[in-house]
C-alpha positions as a Markdown table, in Angstrom:
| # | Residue | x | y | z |
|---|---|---|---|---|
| 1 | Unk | -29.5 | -6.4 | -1.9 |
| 2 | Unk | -31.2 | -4.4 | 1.1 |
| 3 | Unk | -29.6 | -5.5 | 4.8 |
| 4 | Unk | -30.3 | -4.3 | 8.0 |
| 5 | Unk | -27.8 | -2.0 | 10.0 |
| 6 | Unk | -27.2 | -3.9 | 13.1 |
| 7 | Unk | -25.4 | -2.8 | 17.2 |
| 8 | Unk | -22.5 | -4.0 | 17.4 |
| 9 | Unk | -20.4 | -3.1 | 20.7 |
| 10 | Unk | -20.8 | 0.6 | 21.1 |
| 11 | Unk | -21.7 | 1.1 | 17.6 |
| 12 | Unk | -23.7 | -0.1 | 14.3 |
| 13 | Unk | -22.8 | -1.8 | 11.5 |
| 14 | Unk | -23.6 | -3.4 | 8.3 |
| 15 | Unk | -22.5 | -7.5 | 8.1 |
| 16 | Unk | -21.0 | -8.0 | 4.4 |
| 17 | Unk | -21.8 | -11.7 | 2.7 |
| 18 | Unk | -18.8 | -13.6 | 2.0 |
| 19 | Unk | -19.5 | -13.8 | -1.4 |
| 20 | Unk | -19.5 | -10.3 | -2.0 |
| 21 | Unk | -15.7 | -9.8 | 0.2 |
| 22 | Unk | -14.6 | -12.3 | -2.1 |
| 23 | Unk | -16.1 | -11.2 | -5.3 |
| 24 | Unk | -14.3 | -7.9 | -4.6 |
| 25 | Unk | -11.2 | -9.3 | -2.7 |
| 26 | Unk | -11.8 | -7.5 | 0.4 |
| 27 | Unk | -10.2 | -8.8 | 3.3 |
| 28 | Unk | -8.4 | -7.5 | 6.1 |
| 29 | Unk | -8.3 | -4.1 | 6.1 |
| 30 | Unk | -10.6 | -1.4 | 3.6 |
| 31 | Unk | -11.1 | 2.4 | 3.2 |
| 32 | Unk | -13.8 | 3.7 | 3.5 |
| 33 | Unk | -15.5 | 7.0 | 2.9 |
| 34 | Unk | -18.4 | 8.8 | 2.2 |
| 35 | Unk | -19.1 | 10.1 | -1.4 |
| 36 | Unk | -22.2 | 12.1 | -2.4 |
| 37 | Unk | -24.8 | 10.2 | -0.7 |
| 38 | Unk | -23.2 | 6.7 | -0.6 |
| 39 | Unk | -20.8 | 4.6 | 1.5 |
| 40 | Unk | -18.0 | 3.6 | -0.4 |
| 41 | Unk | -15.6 | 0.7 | 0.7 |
| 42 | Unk | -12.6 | 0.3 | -1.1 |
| 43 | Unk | -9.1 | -2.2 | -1.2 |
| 44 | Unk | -6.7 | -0.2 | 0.6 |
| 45 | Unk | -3.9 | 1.2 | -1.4 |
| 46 | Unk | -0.7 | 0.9 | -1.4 |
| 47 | Unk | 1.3 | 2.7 | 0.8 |
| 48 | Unk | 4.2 | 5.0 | -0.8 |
| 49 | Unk | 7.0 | 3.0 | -1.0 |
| 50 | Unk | 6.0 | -0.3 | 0.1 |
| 51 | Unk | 7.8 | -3.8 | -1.0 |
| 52 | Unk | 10.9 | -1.4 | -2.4 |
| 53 | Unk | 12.5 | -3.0 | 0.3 |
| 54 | Unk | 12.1 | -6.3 | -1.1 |
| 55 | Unk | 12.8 | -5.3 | -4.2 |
| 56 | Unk | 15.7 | -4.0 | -4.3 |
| 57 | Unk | 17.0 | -7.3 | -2.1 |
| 58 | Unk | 15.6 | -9.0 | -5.2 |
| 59 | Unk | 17.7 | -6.8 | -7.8 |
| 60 | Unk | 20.6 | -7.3 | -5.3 |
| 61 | Unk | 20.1 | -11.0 | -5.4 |
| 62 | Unk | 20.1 | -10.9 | -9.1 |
| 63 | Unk | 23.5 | -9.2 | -9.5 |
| 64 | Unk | 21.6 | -6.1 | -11.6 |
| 65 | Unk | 22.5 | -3.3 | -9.3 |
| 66 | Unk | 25.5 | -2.1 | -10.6 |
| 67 | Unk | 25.7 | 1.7 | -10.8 |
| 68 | Unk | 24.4 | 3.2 | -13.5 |
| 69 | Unk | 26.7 | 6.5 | -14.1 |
| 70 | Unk | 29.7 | 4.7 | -12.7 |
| 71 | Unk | 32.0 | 6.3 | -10.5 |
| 72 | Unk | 32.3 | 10.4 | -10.2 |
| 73 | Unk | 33.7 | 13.1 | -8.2 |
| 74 | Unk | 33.0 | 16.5 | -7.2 |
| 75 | Unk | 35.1 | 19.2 | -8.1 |
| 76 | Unk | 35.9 | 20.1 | -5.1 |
| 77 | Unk | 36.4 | 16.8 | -3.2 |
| 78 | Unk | 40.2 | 17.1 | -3.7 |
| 79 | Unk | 40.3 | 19.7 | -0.7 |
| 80 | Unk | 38.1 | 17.4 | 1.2 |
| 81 | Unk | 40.1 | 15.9 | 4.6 |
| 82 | Unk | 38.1 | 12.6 | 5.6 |
């Protein structure tokens, strides 16, 4: 498919069909980058971390976060004044 790059604003761009975003499942936000000679657009990924939050509400909520090891001490927790 050939397009034509376009003003928009300050600056160009490229308008995507809306088949193709939802072929691919783009929406919102993308990455994008330049590789070799194309531009590549891309589903962002995941941040580190993210929904851990939510999940671990979820094990919570589920009664399956008991401790795994059980309960321990150090050593030197004795001399310890809290």
């Amino acid at each position: 498919m050939r397009t034509t790059i376009r003003r928009m604003g300050n600056s160009q761009g490229v308008l995507i069909p809306k088949p193709i975003l939802a072929q691919l499942g783009l929406e919102g936000e993308v990455d994008i980058a330049v590789e070799d000679d194309a531009l590549v657009i891309r589903k962002p990924q995941k941040k580190a971390r993210e929904g851990w939050a939510e999940a671990s509400q979820d094990v919570a909520a589920a009664g399956d976060d008991a401790l795994v090891m059980g309960e321990f001490s150090n050593a030197d927790d004795s001399v310890l004044m809290w």
